[in-house]
C-alpha positions in Angstrom: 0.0 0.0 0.0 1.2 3.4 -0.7 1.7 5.9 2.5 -1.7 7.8 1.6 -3.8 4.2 1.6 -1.7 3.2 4.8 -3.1 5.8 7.0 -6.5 6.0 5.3 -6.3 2.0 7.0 -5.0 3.1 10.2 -7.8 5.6 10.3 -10.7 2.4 9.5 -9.6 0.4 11.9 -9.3 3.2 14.5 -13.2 3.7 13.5 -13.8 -0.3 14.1 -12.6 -0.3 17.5 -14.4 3.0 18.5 -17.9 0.6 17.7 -16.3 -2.4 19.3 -15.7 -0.2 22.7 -19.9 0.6 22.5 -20.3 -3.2 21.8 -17.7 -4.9 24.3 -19.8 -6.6 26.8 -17.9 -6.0 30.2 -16.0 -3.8 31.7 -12.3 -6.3 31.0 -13.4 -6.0 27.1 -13.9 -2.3 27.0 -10.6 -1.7 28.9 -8.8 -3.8 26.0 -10.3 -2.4 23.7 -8.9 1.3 25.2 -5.6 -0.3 25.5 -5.7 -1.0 22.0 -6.7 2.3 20.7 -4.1 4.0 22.8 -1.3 2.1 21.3 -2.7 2.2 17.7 -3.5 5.8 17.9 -0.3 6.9 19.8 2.1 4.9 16.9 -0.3 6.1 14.1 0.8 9.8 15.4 4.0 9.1 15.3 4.5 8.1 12.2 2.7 11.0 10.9 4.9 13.2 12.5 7.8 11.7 11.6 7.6 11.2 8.1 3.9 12.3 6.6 4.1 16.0 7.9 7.3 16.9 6.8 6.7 15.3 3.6 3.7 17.7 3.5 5.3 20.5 5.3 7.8 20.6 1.9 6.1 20.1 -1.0 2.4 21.7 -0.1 1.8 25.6 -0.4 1.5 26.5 3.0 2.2 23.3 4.3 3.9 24.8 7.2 0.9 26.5 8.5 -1.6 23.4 8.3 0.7 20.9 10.0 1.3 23.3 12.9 -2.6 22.6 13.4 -2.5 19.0 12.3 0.2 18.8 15.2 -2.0 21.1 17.1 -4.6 18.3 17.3 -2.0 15.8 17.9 -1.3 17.0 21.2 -4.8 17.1 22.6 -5.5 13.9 21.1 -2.2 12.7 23.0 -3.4 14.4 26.0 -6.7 12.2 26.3 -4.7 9.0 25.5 -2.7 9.8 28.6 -5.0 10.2 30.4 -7.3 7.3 29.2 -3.6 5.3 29.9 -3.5 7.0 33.2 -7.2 5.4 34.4 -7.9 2.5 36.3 -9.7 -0.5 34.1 -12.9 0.3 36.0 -13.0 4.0 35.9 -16.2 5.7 35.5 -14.9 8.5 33.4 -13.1 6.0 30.9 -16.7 6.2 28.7 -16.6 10.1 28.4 -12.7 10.0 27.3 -13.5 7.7 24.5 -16.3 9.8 23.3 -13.8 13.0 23.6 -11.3 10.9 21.8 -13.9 10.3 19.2 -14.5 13.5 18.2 -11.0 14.5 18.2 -9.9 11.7 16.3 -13.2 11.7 13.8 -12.8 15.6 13.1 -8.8 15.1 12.3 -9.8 12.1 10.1 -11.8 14.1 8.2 -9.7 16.8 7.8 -7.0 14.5 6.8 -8.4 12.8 4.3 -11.0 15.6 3.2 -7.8 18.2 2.8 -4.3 16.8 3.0 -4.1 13.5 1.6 -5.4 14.5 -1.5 -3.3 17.5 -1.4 -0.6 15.6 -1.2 -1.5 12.8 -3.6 -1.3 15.6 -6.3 1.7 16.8 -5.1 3.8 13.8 -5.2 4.4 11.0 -7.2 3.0 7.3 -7.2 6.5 5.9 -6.7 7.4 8.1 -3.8 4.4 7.7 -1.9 5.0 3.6 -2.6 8.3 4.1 -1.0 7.1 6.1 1.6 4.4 3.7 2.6 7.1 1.0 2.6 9.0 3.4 4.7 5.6 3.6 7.1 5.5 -0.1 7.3 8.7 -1.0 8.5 8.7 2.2 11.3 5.3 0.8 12.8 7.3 -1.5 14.1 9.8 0.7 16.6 6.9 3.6 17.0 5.9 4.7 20.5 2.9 2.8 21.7 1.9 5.0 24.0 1.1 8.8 24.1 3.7 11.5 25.0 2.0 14.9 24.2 4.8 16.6 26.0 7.8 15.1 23.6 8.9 16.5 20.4 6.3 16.2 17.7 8.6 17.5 14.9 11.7 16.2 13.4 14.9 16.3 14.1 13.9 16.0 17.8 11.5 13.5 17.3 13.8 11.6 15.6 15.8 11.3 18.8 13.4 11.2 21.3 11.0 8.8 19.7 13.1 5.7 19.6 13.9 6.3 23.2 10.3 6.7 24.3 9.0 3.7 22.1 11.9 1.2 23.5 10.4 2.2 27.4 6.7 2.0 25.7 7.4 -1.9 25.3 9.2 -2.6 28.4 6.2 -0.8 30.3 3.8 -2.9 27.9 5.6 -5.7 28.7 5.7 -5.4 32.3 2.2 -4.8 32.5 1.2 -7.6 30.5 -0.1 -5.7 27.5 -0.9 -7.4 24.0 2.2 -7.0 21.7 1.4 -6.4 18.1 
């Protein structure tokens, strides 16, 4: 898959496990299910960040400009993962997070794919979004799985920082017993 058709997949299955929170039947499945969308979400923004944005940020008119905001709404979706990854499985407030995440994460979808991704699909060729998208698959697999609104969002310091914060992500996964994908 090319980059562009990548993240359009990241965003679909991001939308599946939103509708399997409402239809988990206990309390254990809904908690997984949050689990899961923090670490999809959290290595889904990284990747973005990392190689998406700047890509954008060179080659789009004003690209500058509409990352800043793209990052923008990064970092508040980053700041209800934490906090989501902060709660206690049996939280109460755990069901009003998810529905805040929601609408973050369905209004920055549809800006995405309404305003950037075909921006970009113009702007680039077939070939390089191919290679980026190979580029994507093969970074999924060192991302962060967990959200760090407070660290660099932007290369050349998230180039550093993220490899450092997604090698602690999988010993804290790990130590916590949390599905490894």
């Amino acid at each position: 898959m090319d980059a562009i058709e990548l993240l359009k997949h990241d965003h679909r299955k991001v939308e599946q496990l939103f509708r399997d929170y409402h239809a988990a039947a206990d309390g254990t499945q809904r908690r997984a299910v949050v689990e899961t969308l923090i670490r999809e979400l959290s290595r889904h923004a990284a990747l973005e960040e990392l190689m998406l944005y700047p890509l954008a940020k060179k080659v789009l008119p004003g690209g500058a400009h509409e990352i800043h905001r793209y990052l923008a709404e990064h970092k508040a979706a980053k700041e209800t993962l934490l906090a989501l990854d902060k709660l206690p499985a049996d939280d109460d407030r755990t069901g009003e997070l998810v529905e805040r995440l929601r609408r973050e994460i369905e209004e920055h979808v549809r800006e995405e794919e309404g305003g950037l991704m075909p921006q970009l699909r113009d702007a680039v060729s077939q070939r390089e979004l191919d290679e980026l998208g190979q580029l994507l698959v093969r970074a999924r697999q060192t991302a962060p799985t967990r959200p760090h609104p407070h660290a660099p969002a932007e290369p050349p310091a998230l180039s550093l920082a993220g490899p450092v914060a997604a090698a602690y992500d999988r010993l804290r996964d790990r130590l916590q017993g949390r599905p490894m994908t």
